[in-house]
N, C-alpha and C positions, 0 to 999 in steps of 0.2 A: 626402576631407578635409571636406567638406560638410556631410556627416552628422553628425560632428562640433562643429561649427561652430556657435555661438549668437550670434544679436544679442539683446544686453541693450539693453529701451526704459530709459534713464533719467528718462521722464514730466519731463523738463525744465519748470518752472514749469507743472506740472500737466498738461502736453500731449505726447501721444504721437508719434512720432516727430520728433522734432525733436535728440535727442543720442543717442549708440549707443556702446555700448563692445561691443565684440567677443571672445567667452568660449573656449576653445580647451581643452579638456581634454586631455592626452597620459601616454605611458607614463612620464613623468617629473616629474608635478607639471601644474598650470594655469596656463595666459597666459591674460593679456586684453591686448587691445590697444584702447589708450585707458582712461582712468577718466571720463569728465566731471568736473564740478564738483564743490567741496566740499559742494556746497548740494543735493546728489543723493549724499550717500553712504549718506542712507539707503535711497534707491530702489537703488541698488546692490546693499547686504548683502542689503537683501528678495531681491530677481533672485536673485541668489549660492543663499541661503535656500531659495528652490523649488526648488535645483538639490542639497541636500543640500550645500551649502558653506558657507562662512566665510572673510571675508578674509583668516584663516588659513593657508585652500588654496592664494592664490593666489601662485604661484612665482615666474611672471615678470610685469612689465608693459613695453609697447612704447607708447610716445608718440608720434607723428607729428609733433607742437612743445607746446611750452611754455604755448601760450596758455588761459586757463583754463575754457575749455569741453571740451578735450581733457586738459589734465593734472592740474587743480584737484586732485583727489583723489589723488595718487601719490603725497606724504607718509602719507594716511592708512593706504595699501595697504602703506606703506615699512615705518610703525607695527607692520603685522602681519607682514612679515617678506620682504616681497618683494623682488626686483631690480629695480630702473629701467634701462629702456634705453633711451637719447633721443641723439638727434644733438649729436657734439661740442660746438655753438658753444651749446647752449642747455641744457646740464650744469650750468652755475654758477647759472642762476635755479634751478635743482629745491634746489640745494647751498643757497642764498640767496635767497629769494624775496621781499625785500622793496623792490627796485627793481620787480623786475616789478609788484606789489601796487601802489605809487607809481604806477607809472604808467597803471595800470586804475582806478582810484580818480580820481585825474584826468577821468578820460572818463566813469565810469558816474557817480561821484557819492555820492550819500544811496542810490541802488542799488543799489551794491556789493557789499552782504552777502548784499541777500537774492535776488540773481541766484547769487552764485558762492560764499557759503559763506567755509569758513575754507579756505584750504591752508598745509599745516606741510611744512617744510623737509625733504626725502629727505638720512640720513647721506652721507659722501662713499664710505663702502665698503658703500653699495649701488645706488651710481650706476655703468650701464656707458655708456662714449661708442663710439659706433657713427659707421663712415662708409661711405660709398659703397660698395655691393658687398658688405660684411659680412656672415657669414651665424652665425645661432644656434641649435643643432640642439635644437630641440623634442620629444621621445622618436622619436628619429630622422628628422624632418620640416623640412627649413633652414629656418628662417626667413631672407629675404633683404632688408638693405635697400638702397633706393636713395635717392639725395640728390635730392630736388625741390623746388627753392625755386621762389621764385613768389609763393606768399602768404608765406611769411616764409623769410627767409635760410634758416632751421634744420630744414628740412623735411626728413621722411622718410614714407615710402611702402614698404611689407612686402610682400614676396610671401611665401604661406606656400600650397604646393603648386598649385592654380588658382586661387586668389584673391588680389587686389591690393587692401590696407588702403589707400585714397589719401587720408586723411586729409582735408585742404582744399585738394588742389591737384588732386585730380580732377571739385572741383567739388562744390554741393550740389543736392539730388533728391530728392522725394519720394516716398514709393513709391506706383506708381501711376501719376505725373506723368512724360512725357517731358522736360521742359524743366530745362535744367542750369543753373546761376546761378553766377556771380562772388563769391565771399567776399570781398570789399575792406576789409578789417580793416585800419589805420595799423600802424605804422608802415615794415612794410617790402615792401610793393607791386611785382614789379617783372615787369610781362608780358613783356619780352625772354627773363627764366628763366623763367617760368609758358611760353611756347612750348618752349622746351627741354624742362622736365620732360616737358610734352605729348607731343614727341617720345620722351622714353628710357619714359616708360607705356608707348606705341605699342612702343615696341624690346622691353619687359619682356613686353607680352603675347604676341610672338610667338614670342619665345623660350624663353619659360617656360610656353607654351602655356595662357594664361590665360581662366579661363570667365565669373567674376566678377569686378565692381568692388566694393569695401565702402566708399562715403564716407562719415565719420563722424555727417554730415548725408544722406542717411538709408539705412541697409538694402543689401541685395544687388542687384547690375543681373545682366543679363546679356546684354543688347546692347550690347559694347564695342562696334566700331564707330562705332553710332551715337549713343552717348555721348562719343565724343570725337570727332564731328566737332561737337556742338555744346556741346562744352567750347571747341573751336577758336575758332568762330560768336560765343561769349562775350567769350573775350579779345580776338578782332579787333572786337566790338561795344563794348565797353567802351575802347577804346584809339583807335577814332576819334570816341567820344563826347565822350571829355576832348577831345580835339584840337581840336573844333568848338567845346565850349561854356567850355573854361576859361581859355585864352587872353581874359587884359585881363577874368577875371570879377571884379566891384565890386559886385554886388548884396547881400553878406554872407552865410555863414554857413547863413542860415535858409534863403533862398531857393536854397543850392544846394541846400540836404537837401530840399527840397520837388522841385526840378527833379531830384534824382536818383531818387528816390522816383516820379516821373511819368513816369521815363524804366522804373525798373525794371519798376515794375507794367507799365504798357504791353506792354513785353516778354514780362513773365512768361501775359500775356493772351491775347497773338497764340499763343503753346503753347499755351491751354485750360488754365490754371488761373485755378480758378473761387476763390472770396472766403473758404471754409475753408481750402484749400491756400496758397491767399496767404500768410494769419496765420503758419502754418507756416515757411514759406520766408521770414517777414520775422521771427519766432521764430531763427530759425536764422542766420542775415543781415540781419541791422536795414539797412533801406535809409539810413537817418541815417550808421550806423557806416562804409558802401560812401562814402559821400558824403566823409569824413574821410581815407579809403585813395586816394582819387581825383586828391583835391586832393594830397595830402601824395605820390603820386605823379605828377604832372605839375609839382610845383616841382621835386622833386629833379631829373626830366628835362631841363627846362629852364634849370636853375640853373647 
C-alpha cells in the first residue's frame, strides 16, 4: 500500500512540512485524505498537476474534522466532483460553513483570509457521514474508520491497509524530530477521550497490524511504539500542567500565552528541537492557540 501512497506538502504559508494531505490512487478513482486550507488550493492542484491530475480526478475525500487546516478546501474538491466523508457530528459545518467561519474569524482576526483562504460549502448529496468502525472499499482496499475524539468531539482516524491517517489526535511531528506535541486547538479539548483514542490507535494497530502513523502535521512515522508512548508523555504533561498553573490564574490572557509558550518550547527543547524545527511546530500549533484549548479546557473541567 506504501508504494502507492503520496504525501502532498501543501507549502502552508510558504513553509514545508508543516500541512500534508495524503494522495491514494486505486482501481477505482483517487482519495486523498485531508485537503488543507483554502489558501493552499493552489499548492494542491500543482501537487495534483505533477502527478498527471486535476481536481477532477479526485473521487473520494476523507477528513479527519472539520477544522480548517484539515478540511478548508473540501467545498473546492466537492466543486469538482468529489465525495466527502467526515464524521457524523461535523457533516452540517462541510453542509454550512458559516458558524464554523464565525467562529475562526473571532480568533484569527484581520488574519483570516490570508491563513486559511475561502471554504465553500460541500452539496448535502455529496456528503457521506461515517462512524466508528465504517469501512469504504477503495478499488478493493477498506478504508477503516475509527472515532477519536480528543482534540475535537468529531474526530476520525482511517486505517487504509498498514497505515493509520491520525489526523490530530495522534499528535504533531516533524519529520526528522522525535518529539510529539499536543494540538490544543478550543473549543473542544477533552484529554479523558484523547487517552481513549490513544488506547483504540494502540488497539487499531495491533489489529490491523499497522506499520505507519500519517499525522496530518507531518509525514509518515514508523516507530509506533515509540510515538505513542510519547503521545501518552504529552497528554499526561499537558493535563498536570493545567492542574498546577490554572487553578485561581489572574495574570490575564497575555501572560498565560506567554507562560504556555515557555512551557512549550521548553519541552519541545529537552527532545532536541532546534530554532528551525520550532517555527515549524509552532507553524503547525501556535503555542498562543494551545494556550486558548488549555484554559477553555480546565474551565469546563472544573465547572
Amino acid at each position: 500500500m506504501l508504494d502507492r501512497l503520496d504525501t502532498l506538502d501543501l507549502h502552508f504559508q510558504d513553509r514545508r512540512h508543516i500541512i500534508a494531505a495524503y494522495l491514494y490512487p486505486h482501481a477505482d478513482g483517487v482519495a486523498l485524505i485531508e485537503t488543507g486550507p483554502g489558501s493552499t488550493v493552489p499548492m494542491l492542484q500543482a501537487r495534483l498537476a505533477a502527478r498527471g491530475l486535476t481536481p477532477a480526478d479526485v473521487s473520494e475525500v476523507f477528513l479527519t474534522h472539520i477544522h480548517l487546516d484539515h478540511a478548508g478546501a473540501a467545498g473546492h474538491l466537492a466543486r469538482h466532483g468529489a465525495t466527502i466523508y467526515a464524521h457524523h457530528v461535523g457533516l452540517p459545518h462541510l453542509s454550512d460553513p458559516a458558524r464554523l467561519l464565525a467562529s475562526a474569524r473571532r480568533i484569527y482576526g484581520d488574519d483570516m483570509d490570508a491563513l486559511w483562504g475561502e471554504m465553500h460549502p460541500v452539496p448535502d448529496d455529496q456528503l457521506v457521514a461515517l462512524n466508528d468502525g465504517d469501512t469504504v472499499p477503495l478499488g478493493g482496499e477498506p478504508l477503516t474508520a475509527l472515532d477519536t475524539p480528543g482534540h475535537a468531539s468529531h474526530h476520525m482516524s482511517y486505517v487504509l491497509g498498514d497505515v493509520c491517517f491520525t489526523g490530530d489526535v495522534g499528535g504533531v511531528r516533524m519529520p526528522e524530530e522525535r518529539h510529539v506535541e499536543l494540538p490544543l486547538a478550543p473549543p473542544e479539548i477533552d484529554l479523558d477521550a484523547w487517552r481513549e483514542s490513544l488506547a483504540a490507535l494502540r488497539a487499531a494497530a495491533d489489529r490491523h497490524g499497522l506499520t505507519h502513523l500519517a499525522p496530518t502535521h507531518f509525514g509518515l512515522y514508523d516507530d509506533l511504539p515509540a510515538h505513542f508512548e510519547r503521545l501518552e508523555s504529552a497528554i499526561e504533561t499537558a493535563d498536570n500542567w493545567a492542574a498546577r498553573k490554572l487553578p485561581g490564574w489572574d495574570d490575564g490572557d497575555e501572560a498565560l500565552q506567554d507562560a504556555v509558550t515557555q512551557w512549550m518550547r521548553s519541552r519541545a527543547s529537552d527532545h532536541g528541537v532546534d530554532g528551525d524545527a520550532w517555527d515549524r511546530y509552532e507553524r503547525a500549533n501556535p503555542s498562543w492557540m494551545a494556550a486558548l484549548g488549555l484554559r477553555r479546557y480546565w474551565t469546563t473541567q472544573t465547572a
